[in-house]
Structure formats: structure tokens, C-alpha cells
TORPA-4810 file (N, C-alpha, C, O; in nm, 3 decimals):
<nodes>
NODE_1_1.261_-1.366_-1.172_1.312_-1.247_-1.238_1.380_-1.158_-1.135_1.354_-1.160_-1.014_X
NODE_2_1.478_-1.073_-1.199_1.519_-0.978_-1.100_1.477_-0.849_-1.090_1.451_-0.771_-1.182_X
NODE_3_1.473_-0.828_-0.956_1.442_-0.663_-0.887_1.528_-0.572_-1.003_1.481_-0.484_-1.076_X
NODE_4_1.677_-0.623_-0.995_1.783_-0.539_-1.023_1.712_-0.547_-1.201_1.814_-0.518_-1.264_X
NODE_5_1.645_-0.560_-1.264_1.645_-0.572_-1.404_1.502_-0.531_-1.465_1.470_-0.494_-1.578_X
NODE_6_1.434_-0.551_-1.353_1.228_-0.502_-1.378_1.237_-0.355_-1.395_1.305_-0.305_-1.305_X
NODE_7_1.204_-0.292_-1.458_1.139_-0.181_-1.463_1.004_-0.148_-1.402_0.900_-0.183_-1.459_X
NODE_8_1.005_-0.082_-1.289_0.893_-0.014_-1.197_0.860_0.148_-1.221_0.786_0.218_-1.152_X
NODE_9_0.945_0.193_-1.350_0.925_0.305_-1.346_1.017_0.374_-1.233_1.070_0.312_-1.141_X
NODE_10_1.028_0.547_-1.257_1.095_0.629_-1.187_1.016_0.732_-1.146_0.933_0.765_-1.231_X
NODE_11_1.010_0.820_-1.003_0.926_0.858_-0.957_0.997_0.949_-0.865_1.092_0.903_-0.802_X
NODE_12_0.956_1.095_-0.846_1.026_1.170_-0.790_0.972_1.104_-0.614_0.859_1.062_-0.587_X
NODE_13_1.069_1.112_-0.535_1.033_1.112_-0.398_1.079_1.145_-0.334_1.199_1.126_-0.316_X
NODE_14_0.949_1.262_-0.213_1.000_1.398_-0.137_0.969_1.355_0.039_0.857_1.354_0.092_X
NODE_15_1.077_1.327_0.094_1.057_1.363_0.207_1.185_1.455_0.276_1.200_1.574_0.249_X
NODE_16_1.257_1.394_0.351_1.341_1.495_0.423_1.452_1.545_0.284_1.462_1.659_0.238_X
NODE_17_1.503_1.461_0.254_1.580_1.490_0.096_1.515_1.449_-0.016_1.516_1.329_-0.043_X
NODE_18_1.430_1.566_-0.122_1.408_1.504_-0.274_1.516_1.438_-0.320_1.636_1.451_-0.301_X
NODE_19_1.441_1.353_-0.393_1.522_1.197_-0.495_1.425_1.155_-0.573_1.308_1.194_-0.571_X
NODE_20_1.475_1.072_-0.645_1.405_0.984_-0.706_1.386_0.849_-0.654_1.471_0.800_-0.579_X
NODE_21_1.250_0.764_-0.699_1.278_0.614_-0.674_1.251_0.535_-0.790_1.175_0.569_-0.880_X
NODE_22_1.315_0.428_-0.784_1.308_0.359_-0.893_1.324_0.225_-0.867_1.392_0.206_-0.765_X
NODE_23_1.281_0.112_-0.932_1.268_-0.038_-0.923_1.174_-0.104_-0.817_1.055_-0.078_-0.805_X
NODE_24_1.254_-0.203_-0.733_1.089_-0.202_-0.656_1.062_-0.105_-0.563_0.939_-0.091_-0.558_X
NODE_25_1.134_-0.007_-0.463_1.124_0.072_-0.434_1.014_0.137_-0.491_0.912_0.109_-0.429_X
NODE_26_0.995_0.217_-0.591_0.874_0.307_-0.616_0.776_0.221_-0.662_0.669_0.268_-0.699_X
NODE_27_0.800_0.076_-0.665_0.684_-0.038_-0.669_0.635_0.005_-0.541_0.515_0.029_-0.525_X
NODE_28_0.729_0.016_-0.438_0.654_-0.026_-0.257_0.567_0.099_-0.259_0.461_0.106_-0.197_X
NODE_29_0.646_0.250_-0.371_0.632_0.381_-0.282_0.469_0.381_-0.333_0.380_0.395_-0.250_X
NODE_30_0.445_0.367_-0.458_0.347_0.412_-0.550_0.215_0.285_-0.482_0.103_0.325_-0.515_X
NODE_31_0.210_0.181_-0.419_0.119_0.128_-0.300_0.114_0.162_-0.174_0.026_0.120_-0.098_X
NODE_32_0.222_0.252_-0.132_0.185_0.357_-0.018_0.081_0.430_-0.025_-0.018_0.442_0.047_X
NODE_33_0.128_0.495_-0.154_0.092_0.614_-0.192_-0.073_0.589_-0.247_-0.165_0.666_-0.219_X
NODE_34_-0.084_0.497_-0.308_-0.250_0.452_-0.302_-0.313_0.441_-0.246_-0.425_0.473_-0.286_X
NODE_35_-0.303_0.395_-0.127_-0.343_0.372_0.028_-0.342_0.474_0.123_-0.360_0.454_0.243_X
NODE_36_-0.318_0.601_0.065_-0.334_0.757_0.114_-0.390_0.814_0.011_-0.395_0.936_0.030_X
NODE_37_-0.444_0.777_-0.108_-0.498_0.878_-0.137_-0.674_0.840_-0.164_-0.712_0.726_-0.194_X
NODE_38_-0.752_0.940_-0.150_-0.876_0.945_-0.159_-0.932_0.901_-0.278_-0.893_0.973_-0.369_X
NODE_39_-1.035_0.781_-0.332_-1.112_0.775_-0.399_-1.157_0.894_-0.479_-1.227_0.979_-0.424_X
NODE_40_-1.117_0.906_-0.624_-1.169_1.012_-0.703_-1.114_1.100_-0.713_-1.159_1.187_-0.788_X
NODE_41_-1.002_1.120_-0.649_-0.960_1.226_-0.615_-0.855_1.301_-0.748_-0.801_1.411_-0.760_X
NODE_42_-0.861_1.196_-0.822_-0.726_1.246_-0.937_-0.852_1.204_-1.077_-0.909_1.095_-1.070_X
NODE_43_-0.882_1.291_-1.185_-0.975_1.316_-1.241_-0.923_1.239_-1.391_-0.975_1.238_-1.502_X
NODE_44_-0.838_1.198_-1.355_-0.744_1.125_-1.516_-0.762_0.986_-1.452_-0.722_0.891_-1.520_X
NODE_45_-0.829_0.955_-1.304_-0.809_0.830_-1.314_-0.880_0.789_-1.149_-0.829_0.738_-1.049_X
NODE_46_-1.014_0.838_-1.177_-1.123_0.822_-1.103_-1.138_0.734_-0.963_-1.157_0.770_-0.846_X
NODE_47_-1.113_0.552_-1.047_-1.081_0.442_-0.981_-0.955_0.435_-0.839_-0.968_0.395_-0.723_X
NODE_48_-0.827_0.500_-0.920_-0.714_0.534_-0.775_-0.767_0.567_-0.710_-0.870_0.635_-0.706_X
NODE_49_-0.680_0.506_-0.615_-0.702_0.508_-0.472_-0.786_0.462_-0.365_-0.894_0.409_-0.393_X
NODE_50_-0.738_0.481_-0.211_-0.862_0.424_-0.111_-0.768_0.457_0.013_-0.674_0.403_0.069_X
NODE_51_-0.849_0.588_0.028_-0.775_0.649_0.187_-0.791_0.548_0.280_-0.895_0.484_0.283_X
NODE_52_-0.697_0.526_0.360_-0.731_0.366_0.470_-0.762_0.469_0.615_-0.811_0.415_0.714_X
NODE_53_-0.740_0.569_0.616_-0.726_0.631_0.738_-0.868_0.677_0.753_-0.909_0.717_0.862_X
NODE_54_-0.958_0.670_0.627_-1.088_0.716_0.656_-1.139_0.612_0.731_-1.218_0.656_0.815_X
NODE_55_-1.125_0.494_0.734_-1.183_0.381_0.844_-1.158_0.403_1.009_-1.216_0.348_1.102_X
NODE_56_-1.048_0.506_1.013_-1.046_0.527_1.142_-1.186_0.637_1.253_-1.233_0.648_1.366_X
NODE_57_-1.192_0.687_1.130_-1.326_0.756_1.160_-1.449_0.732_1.188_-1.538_0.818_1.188_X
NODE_58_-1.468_0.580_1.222_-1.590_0.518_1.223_-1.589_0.407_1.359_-1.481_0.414_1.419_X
NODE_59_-1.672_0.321_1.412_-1.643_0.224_1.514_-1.608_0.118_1.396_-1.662_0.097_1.288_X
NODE_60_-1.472_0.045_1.472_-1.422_-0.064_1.389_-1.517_-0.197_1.467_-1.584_-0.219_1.568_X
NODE_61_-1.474_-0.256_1.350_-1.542_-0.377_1.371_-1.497_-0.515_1.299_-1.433_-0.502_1.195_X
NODE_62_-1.519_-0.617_1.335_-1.436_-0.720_1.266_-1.516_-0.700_1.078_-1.435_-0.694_0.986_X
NODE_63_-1.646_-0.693_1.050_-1.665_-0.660_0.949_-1.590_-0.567_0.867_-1.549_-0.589_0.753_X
NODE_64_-1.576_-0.451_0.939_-1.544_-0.322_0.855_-1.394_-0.371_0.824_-1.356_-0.363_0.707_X
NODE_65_-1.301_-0.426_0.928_-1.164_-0.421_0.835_-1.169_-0.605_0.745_-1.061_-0.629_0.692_X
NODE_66_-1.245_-0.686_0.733_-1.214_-0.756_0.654_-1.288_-0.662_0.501_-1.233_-0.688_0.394_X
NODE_67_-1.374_-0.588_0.500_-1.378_-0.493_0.432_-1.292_-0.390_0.362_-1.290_-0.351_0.246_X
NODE_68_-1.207_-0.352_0.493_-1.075_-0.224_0.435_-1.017_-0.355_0.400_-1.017_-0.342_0.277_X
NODE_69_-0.963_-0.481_0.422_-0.864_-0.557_0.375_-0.924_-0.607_0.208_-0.847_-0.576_0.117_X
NODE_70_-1.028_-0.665_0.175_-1.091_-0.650_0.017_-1.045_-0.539_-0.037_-0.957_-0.542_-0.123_X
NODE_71_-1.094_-0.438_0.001_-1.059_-0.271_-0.050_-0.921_-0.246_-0.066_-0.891_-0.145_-0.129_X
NODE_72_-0.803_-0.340_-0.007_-0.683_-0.249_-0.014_-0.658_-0.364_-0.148_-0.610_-0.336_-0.258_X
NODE_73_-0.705_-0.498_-0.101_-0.661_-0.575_-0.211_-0.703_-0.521_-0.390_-0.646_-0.548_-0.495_X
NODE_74_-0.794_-0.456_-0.368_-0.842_-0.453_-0.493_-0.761_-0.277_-0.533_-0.767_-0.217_-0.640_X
NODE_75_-0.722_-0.252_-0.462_-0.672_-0.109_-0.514_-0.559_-0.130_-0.572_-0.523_-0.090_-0.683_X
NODE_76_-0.480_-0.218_-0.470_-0.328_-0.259_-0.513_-0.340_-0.333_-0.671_-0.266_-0.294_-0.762_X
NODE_77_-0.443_-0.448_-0.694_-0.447_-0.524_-0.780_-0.457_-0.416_-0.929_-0.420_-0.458_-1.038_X
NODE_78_-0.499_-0.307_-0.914_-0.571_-0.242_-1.028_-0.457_-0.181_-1.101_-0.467_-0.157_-1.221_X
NODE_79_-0.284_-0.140_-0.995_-0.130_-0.145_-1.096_-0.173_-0.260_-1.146_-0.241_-0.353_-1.103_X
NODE_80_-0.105_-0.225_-1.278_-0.075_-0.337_-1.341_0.058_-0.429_-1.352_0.093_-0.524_-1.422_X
NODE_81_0.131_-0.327_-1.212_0.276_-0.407_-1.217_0.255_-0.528_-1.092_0.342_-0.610_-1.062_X
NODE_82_0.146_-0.519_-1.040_0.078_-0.610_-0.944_-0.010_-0.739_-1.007_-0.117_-0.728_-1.068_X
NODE_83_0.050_-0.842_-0.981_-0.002_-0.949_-1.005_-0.130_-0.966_-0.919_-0.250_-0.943_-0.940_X
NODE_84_-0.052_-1.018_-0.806_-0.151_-1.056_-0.672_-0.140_-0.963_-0.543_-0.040_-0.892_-0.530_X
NODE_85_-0.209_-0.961_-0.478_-0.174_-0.880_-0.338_-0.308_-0.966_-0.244_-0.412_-1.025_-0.275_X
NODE_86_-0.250_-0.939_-0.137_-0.310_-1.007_0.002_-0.337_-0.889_0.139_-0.294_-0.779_0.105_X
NODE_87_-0.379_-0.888_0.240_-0.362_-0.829_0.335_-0.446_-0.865_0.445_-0.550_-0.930_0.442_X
NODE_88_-0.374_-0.804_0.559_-0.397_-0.894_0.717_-0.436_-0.721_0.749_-0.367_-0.625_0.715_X
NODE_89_-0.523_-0.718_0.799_-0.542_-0.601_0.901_-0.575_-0.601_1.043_-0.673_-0.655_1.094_X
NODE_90_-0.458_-0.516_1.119_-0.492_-0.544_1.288_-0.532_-0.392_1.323_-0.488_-0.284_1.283_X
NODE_91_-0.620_-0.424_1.404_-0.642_-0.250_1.502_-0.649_-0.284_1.632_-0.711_-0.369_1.695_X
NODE_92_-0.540_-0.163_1.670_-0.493_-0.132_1.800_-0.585_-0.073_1.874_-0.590_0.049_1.856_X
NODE_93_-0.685_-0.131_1.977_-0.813_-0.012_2.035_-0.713_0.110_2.130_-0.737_0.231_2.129_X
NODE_94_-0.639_0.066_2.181_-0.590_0.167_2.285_-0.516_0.278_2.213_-0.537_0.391_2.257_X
NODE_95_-0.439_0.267_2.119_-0.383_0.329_2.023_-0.425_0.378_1.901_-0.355_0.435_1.817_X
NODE_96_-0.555_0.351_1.896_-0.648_0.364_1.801_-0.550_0.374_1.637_-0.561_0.467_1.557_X
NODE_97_-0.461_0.257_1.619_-0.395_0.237_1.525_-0.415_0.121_1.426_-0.448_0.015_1.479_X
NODE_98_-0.402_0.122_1.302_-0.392_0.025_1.245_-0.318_-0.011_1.190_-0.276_0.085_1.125_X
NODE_99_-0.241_-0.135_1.157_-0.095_-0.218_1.098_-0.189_-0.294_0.941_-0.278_-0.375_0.912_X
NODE_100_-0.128_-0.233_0.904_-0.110_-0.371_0.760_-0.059_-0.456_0.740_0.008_-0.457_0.843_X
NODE_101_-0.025_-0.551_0.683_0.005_-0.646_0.667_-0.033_-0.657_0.563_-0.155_-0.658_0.543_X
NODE_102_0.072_-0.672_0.444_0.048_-0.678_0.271_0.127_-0.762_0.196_0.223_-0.704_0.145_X
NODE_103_0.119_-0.858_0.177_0.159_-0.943_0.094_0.137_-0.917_-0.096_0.031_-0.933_-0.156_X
NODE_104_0.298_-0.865_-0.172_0.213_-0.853_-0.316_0.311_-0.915_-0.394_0.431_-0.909_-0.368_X
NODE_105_0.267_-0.971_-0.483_0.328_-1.050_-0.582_0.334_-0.988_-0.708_0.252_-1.023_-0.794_X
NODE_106_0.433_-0.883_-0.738_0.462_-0.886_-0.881_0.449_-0.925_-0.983_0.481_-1.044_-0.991_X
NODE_107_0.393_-0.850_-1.134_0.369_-0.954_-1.216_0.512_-0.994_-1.318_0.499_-1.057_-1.423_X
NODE_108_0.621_-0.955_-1.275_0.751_-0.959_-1.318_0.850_-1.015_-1.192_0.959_-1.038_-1.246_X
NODE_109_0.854_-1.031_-1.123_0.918_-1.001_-0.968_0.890_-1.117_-0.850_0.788_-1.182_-0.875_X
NODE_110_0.953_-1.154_-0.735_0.937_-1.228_-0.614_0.862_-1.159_-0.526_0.871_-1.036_-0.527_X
NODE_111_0.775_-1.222_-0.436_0.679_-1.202_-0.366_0.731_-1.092_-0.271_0.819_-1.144_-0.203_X
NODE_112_0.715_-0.958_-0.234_0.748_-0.851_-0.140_0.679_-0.861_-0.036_0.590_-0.944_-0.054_X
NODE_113_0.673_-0.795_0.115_0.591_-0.787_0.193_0.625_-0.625_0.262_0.732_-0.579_0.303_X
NODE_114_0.504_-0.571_0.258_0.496_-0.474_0.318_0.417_-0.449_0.472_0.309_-0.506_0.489_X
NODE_115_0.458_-0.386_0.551_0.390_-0.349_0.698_0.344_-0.159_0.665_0.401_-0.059_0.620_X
NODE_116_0.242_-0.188_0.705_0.191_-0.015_0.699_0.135_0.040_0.818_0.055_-0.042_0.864_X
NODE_117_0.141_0.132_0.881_0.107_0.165_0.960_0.022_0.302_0.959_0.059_0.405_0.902_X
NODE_118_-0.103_0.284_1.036_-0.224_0.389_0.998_-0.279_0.412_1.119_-0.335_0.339_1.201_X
NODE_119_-0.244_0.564_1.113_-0.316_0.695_1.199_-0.430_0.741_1.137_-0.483_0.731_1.027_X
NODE_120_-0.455_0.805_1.261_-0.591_0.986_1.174_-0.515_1.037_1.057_-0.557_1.070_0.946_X
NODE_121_-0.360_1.037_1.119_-0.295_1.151_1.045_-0.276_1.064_0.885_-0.341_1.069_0.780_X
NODE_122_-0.144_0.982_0.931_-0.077_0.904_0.840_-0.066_0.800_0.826_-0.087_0.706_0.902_X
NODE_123_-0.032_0.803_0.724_0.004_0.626_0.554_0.129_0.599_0.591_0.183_0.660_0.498_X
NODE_124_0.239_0.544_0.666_0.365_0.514_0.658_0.387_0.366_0.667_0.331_0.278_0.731_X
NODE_125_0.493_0.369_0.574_0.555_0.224_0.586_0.655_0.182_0.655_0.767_0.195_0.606_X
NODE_126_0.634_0.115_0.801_0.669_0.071_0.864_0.830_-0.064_0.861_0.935_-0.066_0.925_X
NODE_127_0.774_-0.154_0.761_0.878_-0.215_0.753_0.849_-0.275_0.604_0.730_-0.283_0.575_X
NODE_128_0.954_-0.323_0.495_0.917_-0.409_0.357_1.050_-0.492_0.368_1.162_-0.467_0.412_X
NODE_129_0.972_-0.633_0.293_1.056_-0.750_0.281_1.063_-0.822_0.160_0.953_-0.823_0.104_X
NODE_130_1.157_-0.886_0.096_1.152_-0.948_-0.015_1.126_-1.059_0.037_1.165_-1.062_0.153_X
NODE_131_1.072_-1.161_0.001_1.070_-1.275_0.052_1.098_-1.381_-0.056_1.039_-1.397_-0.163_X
NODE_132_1.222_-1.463_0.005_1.294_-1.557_-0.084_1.268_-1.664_-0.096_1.327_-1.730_-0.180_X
NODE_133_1.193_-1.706_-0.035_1.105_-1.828_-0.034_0.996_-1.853_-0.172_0.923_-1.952_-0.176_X
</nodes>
């Protein structure tokens, strides 16, 4: 199916210039945006979300991120414009950073890949790929 023809919904999005996003774009924005926000935190919909940056607050450990990696999978999975999703998690000790690595499969759409990158501070997305394969 095509990007150019799925409906992902439209979604205001504010950073240096307000806009809107729309198609897979606010597919990528609106799994950013899950992955910053806090458990519970929105009262129409309890389940959203799973701050990833709260793991930085703790000693990592190979347990704890195959843990945040279950946790991101299952947050992503709970759109319903998400078929499948995957994820690789690396932490940087010296940089005390962490990279994502997200693999998600649309339930309309070709397999995307997203890179995320996680501070104390921030949720940013680093790099996204369609993958044509």
C-alpha cells in the first residue's frame, strides 16, 4: 500500500515553525510522542504512553533495557495504525545516552524504521527510514 494514500491522520506540529503533519510523518511523530510521555498521564486514556527517559534515572542494566525494549514494543503496538513494532536498545555509559532502534510495521503501510535518541532531557528522533525491502 501507499504512504502517499494511507491516512495517518493530521496533527498539529510545533517546533521552530507550527504546521501540521500528516501521513506517515505524524505516524513517526505520534510514536515519538508516546515515548515522551508519562504513563497515566492523559485521563481519556490512562494506558498511553511510557516516558523512556525515566530509565535513565536508575543503574542500567542488560535486564532493565530488554525491559524498556518490551515496554516500548507494547506502547507502540497499542496505535492501532501499528501492526507490529520491534526495538534494539543501546546505552551509551560515558554519555549516559540511549539510541533506539525501532522497527514498525504498519497495519496499512511498508515496514518504517525509526532511530531515537534519549537524554535526562529529551525524546528526539534522530534518523527514520522506509524500508523497501
Amino acid at each position: 500500500m501507499s504512504t502517499l494514500t494511507t491516512d495517518y491522520g493530521v496533527d498539529l506540529r510545533i517546533g521552530k515553525v507550527v504546521g501540521t503533519a500528516s501521513g506517515l510523518r505524524n505516524l513517526m511523530d505520534a510514536c515519538v510522542r508516546r515515548l515522551s510521555t508519562s504513563t497515566g498521564s492523559l485521563f481519556w486514556n490512562p494506558e498511553y504512553g511510557y516516558d523512556v527517559r525515566a530509565v535513565l534515572n536508575s543503574e542500567i542494566s542488560v535486564e532493565i533495557l530488554k525491559d524498556l525494549e518490551s515496554r516500548v514494543v507494547y506502547q507502540l503496538e497499542l496505535d492501532e495504525r501499528v501492526d507490529k513494532a520491534t526495538c534494539d536498545a543501546t546505552f551509551v555509559f560515558p554519555t549516559q545516552k540511549l539510541t533506539l532502534r525501532i522497527s514498525i510495521t504498519p497495519a496499512q503501510d511498508k515496514t518504517f524504521t525509526l532511530v531515537i535518541g534519549v537524554s535526562k532531557l529529551t525524546v528526539e528522533l534522530l534518523d527514520s527510514s522506509l524500508n523497501t525491502a
